[in-house]
N, C-alpha and C positions, 0 to 999 in steps of 0.2 A: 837250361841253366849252365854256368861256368862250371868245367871248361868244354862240354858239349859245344856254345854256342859263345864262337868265336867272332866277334863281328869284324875287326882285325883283318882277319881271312883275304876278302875280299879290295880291302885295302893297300895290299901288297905288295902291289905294280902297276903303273900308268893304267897299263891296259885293263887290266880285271877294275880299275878305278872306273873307265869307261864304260865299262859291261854294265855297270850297277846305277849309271847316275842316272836321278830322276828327273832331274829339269836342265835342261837346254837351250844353250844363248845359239842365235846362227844369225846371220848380216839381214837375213830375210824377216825378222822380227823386228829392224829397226827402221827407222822414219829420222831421215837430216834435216833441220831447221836453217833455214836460212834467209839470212836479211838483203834487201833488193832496195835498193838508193837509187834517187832521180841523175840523170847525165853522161856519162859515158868517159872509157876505158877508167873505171874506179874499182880498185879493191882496197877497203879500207879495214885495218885493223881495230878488232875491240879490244882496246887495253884492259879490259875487266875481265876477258874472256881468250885468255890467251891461245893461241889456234885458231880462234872464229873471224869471219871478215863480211864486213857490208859489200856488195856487189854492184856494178850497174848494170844493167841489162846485158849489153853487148858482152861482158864479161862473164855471163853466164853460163854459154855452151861448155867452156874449158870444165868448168867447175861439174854441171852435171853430169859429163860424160865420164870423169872420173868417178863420178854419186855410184852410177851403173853399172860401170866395169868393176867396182867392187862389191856386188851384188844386193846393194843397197835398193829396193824395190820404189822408196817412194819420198819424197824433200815434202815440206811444210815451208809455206812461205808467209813473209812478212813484208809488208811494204812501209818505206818510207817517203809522204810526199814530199811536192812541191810547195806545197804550200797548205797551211791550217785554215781552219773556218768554226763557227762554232758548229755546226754539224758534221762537220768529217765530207762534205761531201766529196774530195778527191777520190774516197773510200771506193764511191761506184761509181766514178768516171772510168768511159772506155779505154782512154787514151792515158789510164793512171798506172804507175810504177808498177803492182801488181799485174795486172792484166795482161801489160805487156809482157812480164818475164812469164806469166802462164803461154801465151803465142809463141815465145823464143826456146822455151824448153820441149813444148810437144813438137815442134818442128826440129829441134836437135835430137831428144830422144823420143819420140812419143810412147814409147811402151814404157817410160816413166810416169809411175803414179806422182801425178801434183795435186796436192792437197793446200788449200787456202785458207789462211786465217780470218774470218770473219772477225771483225770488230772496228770501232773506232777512234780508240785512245792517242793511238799516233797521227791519229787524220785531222784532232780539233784541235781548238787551241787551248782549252780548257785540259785536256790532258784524261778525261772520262772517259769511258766505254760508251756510254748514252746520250743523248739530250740533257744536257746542262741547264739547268736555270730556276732562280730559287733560292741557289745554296745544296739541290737534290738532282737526280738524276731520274727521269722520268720515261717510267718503261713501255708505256704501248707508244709512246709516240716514237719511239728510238726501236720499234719493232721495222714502222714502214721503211726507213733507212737501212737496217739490217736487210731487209728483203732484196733490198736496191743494190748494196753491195755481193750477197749475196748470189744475183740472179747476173751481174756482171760477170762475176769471177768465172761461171758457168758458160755464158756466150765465149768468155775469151779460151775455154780449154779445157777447163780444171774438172778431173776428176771426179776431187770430192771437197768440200766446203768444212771448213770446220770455226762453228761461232765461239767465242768465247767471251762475250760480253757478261753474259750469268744475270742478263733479262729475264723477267720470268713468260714461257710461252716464244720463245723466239725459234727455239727449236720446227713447232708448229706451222708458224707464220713463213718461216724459209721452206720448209718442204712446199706449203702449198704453192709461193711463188713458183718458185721450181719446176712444179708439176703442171701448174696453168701454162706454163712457157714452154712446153715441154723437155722439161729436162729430169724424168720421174729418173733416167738411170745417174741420174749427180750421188753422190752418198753424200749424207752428213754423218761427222765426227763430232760428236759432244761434248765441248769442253763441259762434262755436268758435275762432276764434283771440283769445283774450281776455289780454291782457298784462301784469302786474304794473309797472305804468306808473306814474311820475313826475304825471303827469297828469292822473289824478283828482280833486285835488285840492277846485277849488268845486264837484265833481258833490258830493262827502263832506259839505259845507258844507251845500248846496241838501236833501240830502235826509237827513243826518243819521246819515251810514251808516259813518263811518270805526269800524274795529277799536279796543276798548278795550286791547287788549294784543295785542303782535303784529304779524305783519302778515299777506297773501294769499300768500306765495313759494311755498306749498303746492301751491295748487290752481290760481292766475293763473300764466301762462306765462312763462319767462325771456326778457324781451327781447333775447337773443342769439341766439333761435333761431326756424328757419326751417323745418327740415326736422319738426320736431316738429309747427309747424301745420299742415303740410302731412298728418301722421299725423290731430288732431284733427279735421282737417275729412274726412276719410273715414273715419272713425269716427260721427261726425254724421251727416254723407251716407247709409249706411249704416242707423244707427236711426233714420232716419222723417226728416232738416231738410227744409224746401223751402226753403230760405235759409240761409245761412251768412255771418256776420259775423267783421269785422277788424276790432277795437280796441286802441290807436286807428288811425287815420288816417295823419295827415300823416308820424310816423315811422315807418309800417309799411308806407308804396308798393310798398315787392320784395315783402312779402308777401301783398297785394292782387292783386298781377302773377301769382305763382306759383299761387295758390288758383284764380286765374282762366284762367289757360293748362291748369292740371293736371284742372278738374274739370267747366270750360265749365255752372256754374249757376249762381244768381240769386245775387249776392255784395253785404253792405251792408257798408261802410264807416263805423264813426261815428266825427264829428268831434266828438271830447271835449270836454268842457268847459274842459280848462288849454289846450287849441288853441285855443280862443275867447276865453280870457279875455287871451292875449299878443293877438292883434290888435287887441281892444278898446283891451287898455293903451295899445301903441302906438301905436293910430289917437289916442284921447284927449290923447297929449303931441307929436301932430303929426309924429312921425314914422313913418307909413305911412297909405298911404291906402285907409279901410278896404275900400271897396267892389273897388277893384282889389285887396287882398290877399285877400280871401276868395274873391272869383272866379277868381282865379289856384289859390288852394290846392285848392276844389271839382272845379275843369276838373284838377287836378294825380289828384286821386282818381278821379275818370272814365275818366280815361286810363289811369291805370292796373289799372282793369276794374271798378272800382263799378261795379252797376246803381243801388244805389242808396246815397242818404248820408243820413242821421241826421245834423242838424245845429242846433246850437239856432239859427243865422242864416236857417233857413227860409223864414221871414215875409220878412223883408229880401233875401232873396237872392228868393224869387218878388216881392216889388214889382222889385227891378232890372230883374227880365227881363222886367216889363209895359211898363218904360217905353219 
């Protein structure tokens, strides 16, 4: 009881503030997202996303070796085709934008983790995650296709594969490709609590992927629910994830909490791109200060049980913590 028990005490000075803190942000916790466009010598900016930029291949090495030397462990890639179809198949072609920036990064760094985005929205024309047609999006048949891209991304390099279509079973369906081809040491990352979110917004821009008609309510999760992600991620768990993902973030911390108390593994966190792009805004018209809001919001997702966060402030957020 006061004034025995001073809690103050402790908070005194920088240092005695370090001694006591419980959760901790380090460059080794995050994952850089980045966009890969067909063609060569392009770096193009996302007006939505200000800092972020589309890449083309050949302009890659610059970029990751910087990723590296700031002890950034591992990038998330996105690919933008040549060209749409209604099935995505550029999605698992060998010779696809993807594939190739997984070849060009393990040969500039290879002790960089490359992690692949599984999906098809930016590959059709239709603008789905799935097989189109109907008016619906139709899930085992959009399983064999996932497998296809899937089991590409793997021959060209990649790490670890991460789906995020939010089929049901696709998680399954990819390990056992995987595993018949042999490539049992691939990981998958689960996009398994994946949200039909407001927030997507300049990721859609960036890579070109919003639905022509429609929307995700289908397959992407109701943001009212809790106990449902909680099914997802032990469904995932289950067929084969070593990782299991919350999207997004910053409004989904009880759900970060609960995946994390309930299933005690490796849990990523991505911080969206419409979460990045309000701090932006707001640091830009001076009302907020950007470096304390994103480290606030990071340490907010740590605590609440990320191992790890996907976050396009990456870069910035490991120079902060250099200095």
């Amino acid at each position: 009881m006061f004034p025995v028990h001073r809690l103050r005490r402790t908070r005194r000075t920088e240092n005695l503030r370090r001694l006591v803190q419980e959760t901790h942000l380090d460059a080794g916790h995050l994952i850089y997202p980045m966009f890969v466009v067909p063609g060569s010598d392009k770096v193009e900016p996302v007006p939505s996303l200000p800092g972020v930029f589309r890449y083309s291949v050949d302009r890659l090495a610059g970029e990751v070796n910087e990723v590296a030397a700031l002890g950034i462990p591992a990038v998330l890639l996105f690919g933008i085709p040549e060209s749409k179809d209604p099935e995505g198949s550029e999605a698992y072609s060998p010779a696809g934008t993807v594939q190739r920036a997984v070849r060009a990064i393990k040969h500039a760094v290879p002790e960089l983790v490359v992690v692949t985005d599984v999906c098809l929205c930016q590959y059709t024309d239709h603008g789905h995650c799935g097989v189109f047609d109907g008016g619906m999006v139709h899930n085992d048949e959009t399983l064999e296709i996932l497998q296809k891209v899937a089991l590409s991304h793997a021959q060209a390099g990649a790490d670890m594969v991460a789906p995020s279509d939010m089929m049901d079973g696709r998680v399954g369906a990819i390990r056992e490709a995987l595993d018949e081809e042999g490539f049992e040491d691939v990981a998958i990352m689960a996009y398994s609590a994946k949200y039909a979110s407001a927030y997507y917004g300049p990721f859609r821009e960036a890579a070109g992927s919003a639905p022509k008609t429609g929307n995700r309510k289908s397959y992407q999760m109701d943001p009212a629910n809790v106990e449902e992600a909680l099914r997802e991620v032990a469904l995932d768990i289950e067929e084969g994830a070593d990782i299991v993902m919350v999207k997004p973030a910053l409004a989904y911390l009880d759900v970060i909490r609960r995946v994390k108390e309930t299933f005690r593994v490796p849990v990523a966190a991505y911080n969206v791109s419409g979460e990045v792009s309000m701090i932006k805004a707001a640091a830009r018209n001076g009302w907020l200060d950007e470096r304390a809001a994103v480290t606030e919001a990071l340490i907010g997702m740590r605590r609440a049980g990320a191992d790890i966060i996907i976050t396009y402030y990456a870069k910035e957020v490991a120079r902060w913590l250099s200095e």
